[in-house]
N, C-alpha and C positions, 0 to 999 in steps of 0.2 A: 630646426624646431623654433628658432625663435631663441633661447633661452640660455644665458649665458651660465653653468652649470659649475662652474670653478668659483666663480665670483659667488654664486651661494652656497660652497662651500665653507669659502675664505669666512662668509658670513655668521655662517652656522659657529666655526672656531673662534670669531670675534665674541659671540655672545655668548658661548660656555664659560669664554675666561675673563670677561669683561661683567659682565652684566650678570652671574651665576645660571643654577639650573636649568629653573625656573623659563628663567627667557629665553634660556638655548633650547625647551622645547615647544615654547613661543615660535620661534625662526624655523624650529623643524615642521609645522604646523604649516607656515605659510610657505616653506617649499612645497611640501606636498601639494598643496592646493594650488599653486602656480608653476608644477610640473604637467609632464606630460604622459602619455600612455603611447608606449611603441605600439609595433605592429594594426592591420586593419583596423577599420571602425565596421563594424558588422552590418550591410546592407542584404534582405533577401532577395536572394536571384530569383528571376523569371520564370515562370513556367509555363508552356503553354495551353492555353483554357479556351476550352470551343464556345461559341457565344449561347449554345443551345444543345440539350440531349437527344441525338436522334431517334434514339427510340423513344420518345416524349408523344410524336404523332399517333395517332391513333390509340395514347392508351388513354385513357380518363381519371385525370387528378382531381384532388379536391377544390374545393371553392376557393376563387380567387381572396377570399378573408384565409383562410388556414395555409398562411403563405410557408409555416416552419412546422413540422415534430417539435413538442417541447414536453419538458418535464418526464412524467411518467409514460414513455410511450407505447408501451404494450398495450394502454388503455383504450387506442384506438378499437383494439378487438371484442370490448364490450363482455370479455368473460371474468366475472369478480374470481373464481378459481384460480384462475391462469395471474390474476392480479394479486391475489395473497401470495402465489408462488413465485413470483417478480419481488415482493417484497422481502421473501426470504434468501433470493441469493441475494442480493445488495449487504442482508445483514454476515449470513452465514457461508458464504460459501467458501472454499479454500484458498483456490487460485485468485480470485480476487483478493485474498489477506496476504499471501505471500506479495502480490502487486504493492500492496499497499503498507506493510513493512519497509517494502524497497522504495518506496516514495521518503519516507520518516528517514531512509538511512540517508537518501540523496539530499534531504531538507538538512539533515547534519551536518554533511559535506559542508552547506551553504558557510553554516556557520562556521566550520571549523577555518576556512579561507579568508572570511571577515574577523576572524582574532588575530587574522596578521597584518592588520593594517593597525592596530593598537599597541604600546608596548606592553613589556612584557616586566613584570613587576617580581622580586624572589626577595625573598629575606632567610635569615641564618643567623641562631642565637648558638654561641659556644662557649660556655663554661669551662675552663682547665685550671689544672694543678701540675706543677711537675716539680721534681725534684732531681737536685744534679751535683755531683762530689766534685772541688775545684781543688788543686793543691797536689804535692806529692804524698807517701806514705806518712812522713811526721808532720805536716802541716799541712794536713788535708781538712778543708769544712764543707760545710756541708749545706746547701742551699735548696729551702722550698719557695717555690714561687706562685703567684694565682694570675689567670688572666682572663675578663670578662667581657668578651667580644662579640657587640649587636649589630649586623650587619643587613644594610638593603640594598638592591643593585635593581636597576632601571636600562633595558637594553631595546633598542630600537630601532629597525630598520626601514628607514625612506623610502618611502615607494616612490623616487623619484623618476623612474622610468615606469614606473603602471603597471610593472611584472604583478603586482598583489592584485592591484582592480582589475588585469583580466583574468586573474585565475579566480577571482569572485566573481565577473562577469560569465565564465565557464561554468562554475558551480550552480551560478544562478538558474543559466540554463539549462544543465544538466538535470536540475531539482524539476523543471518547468517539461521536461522532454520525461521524467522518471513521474509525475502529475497527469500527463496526456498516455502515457501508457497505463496507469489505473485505470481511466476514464476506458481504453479500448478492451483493457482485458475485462470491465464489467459490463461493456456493449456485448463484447463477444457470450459471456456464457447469457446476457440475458435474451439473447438472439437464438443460443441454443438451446434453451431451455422452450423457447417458443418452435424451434423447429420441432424439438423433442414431442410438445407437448400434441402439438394437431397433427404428429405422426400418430402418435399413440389413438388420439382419438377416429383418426383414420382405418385404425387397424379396429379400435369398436365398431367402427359403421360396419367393416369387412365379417366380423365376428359377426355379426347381427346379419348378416345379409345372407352370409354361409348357414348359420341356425334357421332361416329361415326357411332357406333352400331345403335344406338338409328335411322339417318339416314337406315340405312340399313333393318330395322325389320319396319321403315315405310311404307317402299316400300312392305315387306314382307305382312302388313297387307293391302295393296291396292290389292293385288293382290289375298290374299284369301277374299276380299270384292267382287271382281267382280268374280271371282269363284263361289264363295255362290250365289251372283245374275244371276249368269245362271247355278246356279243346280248343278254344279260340287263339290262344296265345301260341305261342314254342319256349322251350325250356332256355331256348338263349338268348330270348325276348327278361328271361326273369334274369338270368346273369347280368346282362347289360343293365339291369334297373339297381341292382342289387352292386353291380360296380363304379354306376354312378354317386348312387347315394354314399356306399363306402369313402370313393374318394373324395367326395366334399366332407365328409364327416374328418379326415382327415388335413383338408386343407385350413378348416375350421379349427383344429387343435392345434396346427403349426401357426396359427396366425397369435398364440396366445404365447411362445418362444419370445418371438418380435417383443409382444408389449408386455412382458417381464422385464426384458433387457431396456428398453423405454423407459418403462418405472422406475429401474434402480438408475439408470443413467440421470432420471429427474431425483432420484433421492441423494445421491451424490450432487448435484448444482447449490442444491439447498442446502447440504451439508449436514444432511441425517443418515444413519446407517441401512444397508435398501433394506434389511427385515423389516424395518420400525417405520417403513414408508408405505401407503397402496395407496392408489385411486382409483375411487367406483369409476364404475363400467358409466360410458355417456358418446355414444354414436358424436361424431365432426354431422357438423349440421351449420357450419361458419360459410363466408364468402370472405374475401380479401377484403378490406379495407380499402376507401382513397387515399392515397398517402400520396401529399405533396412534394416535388420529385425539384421545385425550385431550379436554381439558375444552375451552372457549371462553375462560375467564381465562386461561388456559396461554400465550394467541397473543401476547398481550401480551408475554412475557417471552421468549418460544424464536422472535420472527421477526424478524431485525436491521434491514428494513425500518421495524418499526416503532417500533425501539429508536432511531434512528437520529432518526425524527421527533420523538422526545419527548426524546433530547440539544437536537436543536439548537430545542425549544419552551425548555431549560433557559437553552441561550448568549442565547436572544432576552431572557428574562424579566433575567439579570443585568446586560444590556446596559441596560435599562431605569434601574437602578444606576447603572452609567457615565455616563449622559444627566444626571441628576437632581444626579451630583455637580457637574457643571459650573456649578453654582448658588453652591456654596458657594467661601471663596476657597482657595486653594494655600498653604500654608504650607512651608516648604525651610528647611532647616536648611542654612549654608554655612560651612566652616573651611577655613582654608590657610595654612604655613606651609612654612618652608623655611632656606634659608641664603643671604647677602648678602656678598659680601667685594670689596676692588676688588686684594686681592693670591690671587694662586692658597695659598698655603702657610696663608693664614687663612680660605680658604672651609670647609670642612666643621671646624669649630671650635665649640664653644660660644655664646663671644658672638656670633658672625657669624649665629645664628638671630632669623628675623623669625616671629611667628604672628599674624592674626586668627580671628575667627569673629561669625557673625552670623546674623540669622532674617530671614526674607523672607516677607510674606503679600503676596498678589498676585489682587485681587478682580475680573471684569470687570465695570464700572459700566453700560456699554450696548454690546446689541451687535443690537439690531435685531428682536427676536423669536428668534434661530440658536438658544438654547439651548432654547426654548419648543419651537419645530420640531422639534429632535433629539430631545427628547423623548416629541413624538406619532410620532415616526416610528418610535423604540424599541416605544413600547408596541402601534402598527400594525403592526411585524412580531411582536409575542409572539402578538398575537390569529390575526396570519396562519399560527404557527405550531399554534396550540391546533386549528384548524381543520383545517392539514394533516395533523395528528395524528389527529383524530378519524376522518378521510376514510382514511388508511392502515387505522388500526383495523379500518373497514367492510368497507375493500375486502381484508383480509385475513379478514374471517369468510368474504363472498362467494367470497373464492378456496377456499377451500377446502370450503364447501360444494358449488360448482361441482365441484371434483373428486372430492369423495365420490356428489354425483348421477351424475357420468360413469361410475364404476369400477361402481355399483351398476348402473344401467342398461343398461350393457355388459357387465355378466358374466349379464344375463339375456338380452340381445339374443346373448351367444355361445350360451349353450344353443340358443336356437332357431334360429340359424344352423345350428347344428351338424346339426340335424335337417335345415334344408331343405334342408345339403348333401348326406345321404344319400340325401334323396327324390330328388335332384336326378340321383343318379348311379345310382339305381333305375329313374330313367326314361329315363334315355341309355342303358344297357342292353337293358331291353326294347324302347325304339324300332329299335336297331342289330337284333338278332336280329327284329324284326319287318321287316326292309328285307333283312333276307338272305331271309328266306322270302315277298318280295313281297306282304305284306300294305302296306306302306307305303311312300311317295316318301324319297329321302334330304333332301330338303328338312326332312323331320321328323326323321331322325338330326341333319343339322345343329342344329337350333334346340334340342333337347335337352341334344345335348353343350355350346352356348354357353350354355344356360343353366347345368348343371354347372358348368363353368368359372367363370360369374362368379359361382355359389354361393363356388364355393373360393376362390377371390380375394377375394371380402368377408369370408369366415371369416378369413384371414390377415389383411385388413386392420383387422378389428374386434380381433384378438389385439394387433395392432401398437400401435392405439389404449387399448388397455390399459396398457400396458406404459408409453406415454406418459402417460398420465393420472396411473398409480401415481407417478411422476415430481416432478407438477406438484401433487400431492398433498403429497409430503415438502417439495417449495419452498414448499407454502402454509402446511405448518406449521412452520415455519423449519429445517428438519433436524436436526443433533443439535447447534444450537447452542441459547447459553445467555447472557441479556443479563446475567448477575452474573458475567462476565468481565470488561465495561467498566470495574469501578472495584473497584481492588484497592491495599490499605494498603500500605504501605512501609515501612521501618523510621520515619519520622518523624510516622507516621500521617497523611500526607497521601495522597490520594487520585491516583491517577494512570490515565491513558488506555491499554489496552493493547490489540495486536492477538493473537491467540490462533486458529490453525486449528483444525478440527474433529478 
């Protein structure tokens, strides 16, 4: 290391006994500062990042100006509804308060590692009395005594090897890694609460489409009623009308199960009880969003998942520091000093003051292998963590290629839905007016119209799935966060852990 470590030693003992307190924690001062820090200096490994999203071709991003999501990004969807309810998870919701407790506790941590790099200050006032018989049975007296003892003790131990600033360096991270996990657990429910929401309203469009039907197959069965009653029809011409209409009547009520369970799922995000929660009825009537899908290095920095990984690959690597120091010995600087009187009236007085001070190295000579162990254990979780890092990395290219193949693939699969819906309801037509004029059985109006139906019903559902994808799209690209929040200067230029909503 460079550093001759006995000689300031030697140093530290020259000024405690030479030059008093004061100076000996002068000398402990500039050891520190012209010490070392064992183990790694923390550099982030590599990971591999493709130059470009493949599934980017053929889908249509936004304008080369909205190069990021920032801020409120649900706003993209232009629903002030959906935007009041965004606003209430961030304040209300559960799991993001549990998050975010666990942030305050890891920010404590910070500190509670940084009071070990200061001493440690105690004092102790005792007043006594005692009384004591001297002498034998005839010449025994008797003696009371007072004694009023003010004492402070000053204990201190050098961080001469770095063991303190990496296990602050650890914390630090930790606190930065326990910050970018807020950040992801409040992406995540606000991500759900959006898939939540244009499910729900998907299931309105369904409701409304079923009601409609359901109108429509009424008429159908009034009319093969009065058919059958002047001979035209057959009696299982009216069943089939009558089993048609039934079971949309029913499909139409199960569809109201779903957007119950919807509801309370969004009154639980928000953090209200589901009695005290409803949203009016409002058909999905949305398209996706452009949402700019940016570079592949970009994920790195804008997904707190993976901000979150490569904190705590940082607390692993520091920790490896802490391990390595326990090699080297403890050196403590101790002073204490006070007041000594056995009359109260000359306790706090001049000569009544006692002081020592002194140094303390303290080496462990064996201890089994422990320190060797804690070691490989240190450096077995950094590795564990390099790895989990890397795996985050993947699985956030994956996610979000996954969601650009979905939006793309789905907004080709709506066109052509679109069309089989038309044909669909081209041919229920002509089948109906072909069964009034007894070219055909109503068995073939049924089959037509059910097949319409589930045309329309997959149109809606394939909308639905949109709208969720676009979603899970901005969760894969971290939404309008940004990992150069985690560490932000202070007035003392230290670095500190910060939580910051979007």
């Amino acid at each position: 290391m460079g550093i001759n470590y006995m000689d300031m030693i030697k140093c530290l003992s020259s000024c405690m006994y030479r030059r008093g307190f004061l100076v000996s924690i002068f000398c402990g001062m500039l050891t520190v500062l012209s010490g070392c820090a064992v183990g790694p200096d923390y550099v982030r490994p590599t990971a591999d990042t493709p130059v470009s999203y493949k599934e980017n071709a053929g889908w249509k991003v936004a304008e080369p100006g909205d190069t990021a999501i920032k801020g409120a990004w649900w706003e993209i969807y232009n629903n002030p509804e959906l935007n009041a309810l965004e606003e209430q998870v961030n304040v209300s919701n559960q799991t993001i308060a549990v998050a975010e407790a666990q942030f305050r506790q890891a920010t404590a941590l910070v500190q509670t590692s940084r009071a070990a790099l200061f001493p440690g200050v105690t004092t102790s006032v005792t007043p006594s009395r005692s009384d004591k018989v001297t002498g034998g049975s005839g010449s025994s007296t008797r003696n009371t005594t007072s004694d009023y003892l003010l004492t402070g003790s000053v204990s201190w131990e050098i961080d001469l090897w770095g063991k303190t600033r990496r296990a602050v360096e650890a914390s630090e991270a930790s606190a930065q890694a326990s910050s970018a996990d807020l950040a992801a657990m409040r992406l995540s429910m606000q991500v759900l609460l959006v898939q939540n929401y244009f499910q729900l309203r998907a299931l309105d469009a369904q409701k409304k489409l079923l009601d409609a039907t359901v109108v429509e197959y009424q008429k159908y069965l009034d009319m093969t009623k009065n058919r059958y009653a002047g001979g035209i029809a057959s009696r299982a011409d009216v069943l089939k009308a009558e089993t048609q209409l039934n079971t949309t009547r029913a499909q139409a009520l199960d569809t109201l199960v779903q957007r119950s369970q919807l509801e309370h799922a969004i009154a639980v995000l928000i953090g209200k009880p589901a009695s005290e929660f409803s949203l009016a009825v409002s058909p999905l009537a949305a398209t996706p969003p452009d949402i700019p899908a940016g570079i592949p290095s970009e994920l790195l920095e804008r997904r707190p998942d993976i901000a979150a990984a490569e904190r705590r690959m940082a607390a692993a690597s520091a920790e490896i520091g802490v391990a390595k120091a326990a090699y080297y010995p403890a050196i403590t600087l101790n002073g204490s000093g006070g007041f000594n009187a056995a009359q109260f009236s000359k306790w706090l007085v001049w000569p009544s003051r006692f002081w020592s001070v002194g140094t303390t190295a303290a080496e462990t000579v064996f201890d089994a292998g422990l320190r060797g162990a804690q070691t490989d254990k240190a450096i077995a979780a950094f590795d564990a963590g390099v790895a989990t890092y890397r795996q985050s990395v993947l699985t956030g290219f994956q996610e979000v290629e996954d969601s650009l193949a979905t939006l793309r693939i789905l907004a080709e699969e709506a066109q052509i839905q679109d069309e089989a819906v038309k044909a669909a309801r081209q041919s229920a037509k002509i089948s109906l007016n072909q069964y009034k004029e007894g070219i055909v059985s109503y068995l073939d109006v049924v089959t037509a119209m059910t097949i319409s139906l589930s045309n329309e019903r997959t149109a809606i559902d394939i909308a639905s799935r949109r709208m969720v994808a676009s979603g899970l799209l901005v969760k894969g690209l971290g939404g309008g966060w940004d990992s150069s929040i985690l560490s932000q200067e202070n007035g003392n230029g230290r670095k500190e852990a910060k939580a910051k909503p979007e």
